[in-house]
C-alpha positions in Angstrom: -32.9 -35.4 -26.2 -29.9 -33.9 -28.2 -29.4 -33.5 -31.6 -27.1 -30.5 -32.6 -28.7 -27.1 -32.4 -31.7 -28.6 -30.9 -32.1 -29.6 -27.5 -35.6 -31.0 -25.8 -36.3 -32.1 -22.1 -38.7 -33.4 -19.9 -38.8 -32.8 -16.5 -40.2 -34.8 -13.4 -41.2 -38.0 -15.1 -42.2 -40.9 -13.1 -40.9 -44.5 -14.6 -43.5 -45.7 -16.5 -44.4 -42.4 -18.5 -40.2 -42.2 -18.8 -40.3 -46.2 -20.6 -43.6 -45.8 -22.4 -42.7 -42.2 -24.2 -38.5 -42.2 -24.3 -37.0 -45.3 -23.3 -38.9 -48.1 -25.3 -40.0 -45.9 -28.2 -35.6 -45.3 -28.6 -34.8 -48.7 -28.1 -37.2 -50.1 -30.9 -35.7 -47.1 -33.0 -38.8 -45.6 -33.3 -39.3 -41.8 -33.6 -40.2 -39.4 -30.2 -41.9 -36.4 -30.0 -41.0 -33.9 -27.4 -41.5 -29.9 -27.3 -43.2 -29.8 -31.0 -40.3 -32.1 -33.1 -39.7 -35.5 -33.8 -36.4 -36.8 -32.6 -35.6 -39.9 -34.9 -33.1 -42.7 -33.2 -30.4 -42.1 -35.4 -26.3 -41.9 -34.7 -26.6 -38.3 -34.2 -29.3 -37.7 -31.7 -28.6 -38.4 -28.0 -30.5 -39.5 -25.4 -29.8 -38.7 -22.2 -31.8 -39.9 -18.7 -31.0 -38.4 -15.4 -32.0 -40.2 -11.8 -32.9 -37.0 -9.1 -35.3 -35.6 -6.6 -37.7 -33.3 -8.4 -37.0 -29.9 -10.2 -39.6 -27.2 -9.1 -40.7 -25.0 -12.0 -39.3 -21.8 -11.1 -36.0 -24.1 -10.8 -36.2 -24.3 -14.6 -36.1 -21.0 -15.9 -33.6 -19.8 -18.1 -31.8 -23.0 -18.4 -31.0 -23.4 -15.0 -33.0 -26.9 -15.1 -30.7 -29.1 -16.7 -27.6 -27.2 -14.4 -29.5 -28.9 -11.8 -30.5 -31.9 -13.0 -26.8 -32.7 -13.7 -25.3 -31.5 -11.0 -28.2 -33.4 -8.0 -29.3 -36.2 -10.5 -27.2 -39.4 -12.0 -26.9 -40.3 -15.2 -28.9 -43.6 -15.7 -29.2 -43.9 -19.2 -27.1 -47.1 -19.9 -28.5 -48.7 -17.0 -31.8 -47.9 -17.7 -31.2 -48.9 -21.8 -29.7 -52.0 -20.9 -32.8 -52.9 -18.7 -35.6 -52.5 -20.8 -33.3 -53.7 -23.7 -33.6 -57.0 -21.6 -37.6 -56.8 -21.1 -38.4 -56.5 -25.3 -35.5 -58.4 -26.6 -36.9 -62.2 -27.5 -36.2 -65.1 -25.3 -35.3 -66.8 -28.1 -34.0 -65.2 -31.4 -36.3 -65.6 -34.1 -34.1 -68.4 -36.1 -33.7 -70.4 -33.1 -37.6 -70.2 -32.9 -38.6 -71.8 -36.0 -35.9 -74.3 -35.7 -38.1 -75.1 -32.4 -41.5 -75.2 -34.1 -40.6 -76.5 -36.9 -38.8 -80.3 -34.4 -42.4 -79.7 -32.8 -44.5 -80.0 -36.0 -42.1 -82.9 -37.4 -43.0 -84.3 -34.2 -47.0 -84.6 -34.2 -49.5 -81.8 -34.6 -48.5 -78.7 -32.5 -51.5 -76.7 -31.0 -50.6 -72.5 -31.6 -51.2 -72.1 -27.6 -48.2 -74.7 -27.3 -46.2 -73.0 -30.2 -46.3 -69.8 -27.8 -44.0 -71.9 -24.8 -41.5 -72.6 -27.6 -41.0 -68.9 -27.5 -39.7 -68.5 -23.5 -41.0 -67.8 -20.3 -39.0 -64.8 -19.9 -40.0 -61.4 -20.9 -43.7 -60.1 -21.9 -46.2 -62.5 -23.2 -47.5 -60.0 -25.8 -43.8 -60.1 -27.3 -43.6 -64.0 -26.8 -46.9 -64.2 -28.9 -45.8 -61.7 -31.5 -42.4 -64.0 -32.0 -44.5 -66.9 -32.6 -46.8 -65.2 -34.7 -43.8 -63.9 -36.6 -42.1 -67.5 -37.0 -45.1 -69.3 -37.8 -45.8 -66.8 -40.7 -42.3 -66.7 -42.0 -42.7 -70.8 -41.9 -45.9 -70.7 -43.7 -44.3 -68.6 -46.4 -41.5 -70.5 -47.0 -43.5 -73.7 -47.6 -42.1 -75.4 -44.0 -45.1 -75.1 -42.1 -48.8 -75.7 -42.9 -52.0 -74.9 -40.7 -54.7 -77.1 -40.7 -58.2 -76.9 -38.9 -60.8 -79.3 -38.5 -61.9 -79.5 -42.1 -58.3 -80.0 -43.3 -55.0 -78.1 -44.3 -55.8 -74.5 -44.1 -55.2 -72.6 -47.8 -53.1 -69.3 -47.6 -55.8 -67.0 -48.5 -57.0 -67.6 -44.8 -53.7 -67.4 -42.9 -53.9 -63.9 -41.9 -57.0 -64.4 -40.6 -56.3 -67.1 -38.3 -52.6 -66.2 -37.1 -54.1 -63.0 -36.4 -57.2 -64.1 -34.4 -56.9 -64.2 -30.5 -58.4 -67.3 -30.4 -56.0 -69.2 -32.7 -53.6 -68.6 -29.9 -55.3 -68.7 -26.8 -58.0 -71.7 -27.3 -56.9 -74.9 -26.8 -59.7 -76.3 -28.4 -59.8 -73.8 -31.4 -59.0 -77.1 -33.6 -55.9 -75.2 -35.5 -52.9 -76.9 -35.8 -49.3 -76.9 -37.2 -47.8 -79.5 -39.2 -44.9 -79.7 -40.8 -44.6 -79.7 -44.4 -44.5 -83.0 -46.3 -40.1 -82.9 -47.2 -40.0 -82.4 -51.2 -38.2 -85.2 -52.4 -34.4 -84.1 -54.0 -33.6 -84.1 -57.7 
């Protein structure tokens, strides 16, 4: 991590410990900690990810670490950016989502666990579920979308509670349901 004076850098990482604590946190532009400071993801801080064989402590001293990182390692930050860039960016984009949910409900009743597939098969299902989630709120919101459970159409102060809940999603039989809003008639 760079940003003019300050420099910070991690040694010796294996992959995931590299994605978890650098790679995703930069991507999503959230903030890293390394050596006591914050680095926010911002255009004037720098991350930089080097591919080698290990460098031993006593290697390190006195700056010589990052000499020889450089000069035995490979530079495999785009690579490794445009990689996980792939892994957390949506199968679908969000607008192309509720498009998709919203053709379902017009359709018939669509069950949340089928409002998930909409999303993609590619990618991580916790991210395909926090799409849907995302859409189907937004849809709620804008008066598009309504839930509806076994005693009826579900009123707004109990959304959150059932978009949230694990088994809203992941029961088949949890007996919520999306359905599309009734079209307002035109002036």
């Amino acid at each position: 991590m760079r940003r003019f004076p300050h420099v910070g850098r991690a040694f010796n990482l294996d992959r995931d410990e590299l994605l978890a604590r650098f790679v995703m946190p930069w991507i999503r532009g959230a903030e890293i900690s390394l050596d006591e400071r914050h680095w926010a993801h911002d255009v004037k801080t720098r991350l930089t990810v080097y591919d080698g064989p290990p460098i031993a402590p006593e290697e390190r001293g006195l700056g010589r670490g990052w000499s020889a990182v450089t000069r035995e390692g490979r530079n495999v930050t785009e690579e490794l950016l445009d990689e996980a860039s792939n892994v957390i960016t949506p199968a679908v984009p969000l607008p192309e989502l509720k498009a998709a949910l919203l053709a379902a409900a017009q359709a018939g009743p669509l069950r949340p666990s089928e409002a998930v597939i909409l999303a993609g098969r590619p990618g991580r299902a916790s991210e395909r579920l926090a799409l849907t989630e995302q859409a189907v709120w937004e849809l709620l919101h804008e008066g598009q979308l309504l839930l509806a459970d076994a005693d009826g159409r579900v009123g707004s102060e109990r959304w959150e509670s059932l978009v949230l809940a694990w088994d809203t999603w992941a029961d088949r039989d949890s007996g919520v349901v999306l359905r599309a809003a009734p079209r307002r008639a035109q002036d």
